[in-house]
LUMTI-656190 format. One line per 8 residues: their letters; for each residue x negated, y negated, z negated of C-alpha. Coordinates in steps of 0.05 Angstrom, whole numbers. Each point is the difference from the previous one (the first is absolute). Example, Ala and Ser with C-alpha at 12.3 -4.5 7.8 and 13.67 -1.06 7.14 Angstrom:
<atoms>
as	-246 90 -156  -27 -69 13
</atoms>
This chain:
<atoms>
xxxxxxxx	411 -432 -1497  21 45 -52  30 -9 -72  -37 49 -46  18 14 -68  -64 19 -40  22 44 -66  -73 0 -39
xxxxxxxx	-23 -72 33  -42 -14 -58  -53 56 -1  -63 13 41  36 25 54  68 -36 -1  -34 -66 -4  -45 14 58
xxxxxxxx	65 29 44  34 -73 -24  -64 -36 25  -7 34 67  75 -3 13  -2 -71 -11  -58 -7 44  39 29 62
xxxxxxxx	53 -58 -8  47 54 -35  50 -16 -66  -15 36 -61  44 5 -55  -49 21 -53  30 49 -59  -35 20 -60
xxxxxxxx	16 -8 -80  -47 -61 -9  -13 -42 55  -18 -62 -32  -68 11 26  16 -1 75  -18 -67 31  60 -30 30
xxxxxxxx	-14 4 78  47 -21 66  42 60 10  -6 41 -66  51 6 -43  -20 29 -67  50 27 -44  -3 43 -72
xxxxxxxx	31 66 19  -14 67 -57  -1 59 65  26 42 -50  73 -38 1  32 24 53  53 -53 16  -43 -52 -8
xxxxxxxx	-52 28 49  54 14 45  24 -73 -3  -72 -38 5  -16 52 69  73 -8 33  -4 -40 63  -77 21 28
xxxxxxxx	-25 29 54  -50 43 -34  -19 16 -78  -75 15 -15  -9 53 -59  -66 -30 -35  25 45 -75  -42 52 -33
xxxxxxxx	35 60 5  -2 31 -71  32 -65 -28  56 -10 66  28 57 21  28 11 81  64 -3 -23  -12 -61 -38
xxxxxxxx	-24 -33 62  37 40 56  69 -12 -38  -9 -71 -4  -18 -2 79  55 36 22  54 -32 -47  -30 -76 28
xxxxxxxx	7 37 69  -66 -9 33  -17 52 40  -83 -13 8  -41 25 -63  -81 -4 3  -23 34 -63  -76 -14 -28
xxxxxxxx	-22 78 -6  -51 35 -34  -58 28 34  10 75 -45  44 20 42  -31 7 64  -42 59 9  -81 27 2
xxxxxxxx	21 65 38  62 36 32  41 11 -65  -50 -36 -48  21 -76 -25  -52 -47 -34  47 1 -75  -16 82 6
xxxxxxxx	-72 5 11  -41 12 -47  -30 -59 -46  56 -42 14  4 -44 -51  58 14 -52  6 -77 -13  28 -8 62
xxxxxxxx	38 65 8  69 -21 -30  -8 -63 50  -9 49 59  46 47 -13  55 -39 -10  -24 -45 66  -2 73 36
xxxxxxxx	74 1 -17  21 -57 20  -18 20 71  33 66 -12  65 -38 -11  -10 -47 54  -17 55 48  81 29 -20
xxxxxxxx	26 -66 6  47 3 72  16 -85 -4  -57 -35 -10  -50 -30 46  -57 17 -55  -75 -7 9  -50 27 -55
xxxxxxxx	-63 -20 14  -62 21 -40  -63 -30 -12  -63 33 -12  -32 33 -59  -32 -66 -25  53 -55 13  -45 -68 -24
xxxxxxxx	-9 -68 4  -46 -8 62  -6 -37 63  50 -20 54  -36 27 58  62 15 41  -33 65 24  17 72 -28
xxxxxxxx	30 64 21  79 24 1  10 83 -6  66 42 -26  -9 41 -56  -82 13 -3  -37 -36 -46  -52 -49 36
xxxxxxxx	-72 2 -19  -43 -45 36  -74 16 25  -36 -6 -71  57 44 -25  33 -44 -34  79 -9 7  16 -66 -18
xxxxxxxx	48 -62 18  -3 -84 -22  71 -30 -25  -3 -49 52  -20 55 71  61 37 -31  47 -58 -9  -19 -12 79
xxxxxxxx	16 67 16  66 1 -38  27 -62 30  -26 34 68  54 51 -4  56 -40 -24  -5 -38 66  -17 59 43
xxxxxxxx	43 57 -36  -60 51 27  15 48 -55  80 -5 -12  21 67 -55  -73 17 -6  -63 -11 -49  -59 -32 35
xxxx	-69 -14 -38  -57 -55 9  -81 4 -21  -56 -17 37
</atoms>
């Protein structure tokens, strides 16, 4: 079993990631600015950390096997989070993507077509550089993995679809993903390291 460091543990993703994590018999060390809320659980660890401050980040990773990204990325940027990481000296980073990234058509991503909606654009853009930078990065053992264009609350059906960098759209056309089918599929590829330096997506 693993010792994960969640950064983000108290959102609608993180807090899924913590649950599923904790589910598979792993330790989670839950980080976020409040986490009062968190119910205290065998084998989490919840601790006030501002991603923002660097040494502090640095100090409440050091020691895991793994750190789980769960931020948005126009508030943390990837050196917030990949600074912190690589000071604490972990060397496995799985980052909670965005889906505007990944593309319609050869040359074409989702955050350029038309219609896309400019309340999420900053959001998208600034997830679509994250990547960039982890794509540059020669030292980490980085994972981005992106969700579809609706990411909601939803069942846990334990059955969807994995692709690369194509946006999934399922046979009503709709591209969509539950929390909790891609908390399963995250915690999938921290214990099978499928898609080690790359960017991997899940929808049904």
């Amino acid at each position: 079993m693993s010792r994960i460091a969640i950064i983000g543990a108290t959102g609608n993703v993180g807090s899924r990631l913590t649950h599923e994590a904790l589910r598979r018999g792993h330790t989670v060390t839950a980080l976020a600015r409040d986490t009062s809320k968190l119910e205290k659980r065998e084998g989490l660890d919840a601790r006030d950390v501002d991603a923002l401050a660097l040494d502090a980040l640095a100090d409440a990773i050091a020691g895991h096997d793994a750190v789980f990204s769960a931020t948005r990325f126009s508030s943390v940027p990837e050196n917030a989070i990949v600074g912190a990481v690589k000071r604490a000296g972990v060397e496995r980073l799985l980052v909670v993507g965005g889906a505007g990234s990944l593309y319609l058509a050869p040359g074409q991503r989702l955050l350029d077509a038309p219609g896309f909606p400019d309340a999420y654009r900053a959001e998208a853009t600034a997830g679509a550089a994250f990547l960039d930078a982890l794509r540059r990065d020669r030292e980490l053992n980085w994972t981005f993995v992106s969700p579809s264009a609706e990411f909601v609350s939803g069942p846990r059906t334990q059955r969807f679809r994995t692709g690369v960098d194509e946006l999934l759209v399922d046979a009503n056309g709709r591209s969509w993903i539950s929390f909790d089918d891609f908390a399963i599929a995250f915690l999938d590829e921290l214990e099978r390291g499928a898609h080690i330096k790359q960017r991997f997506t899940v929808g049904y």
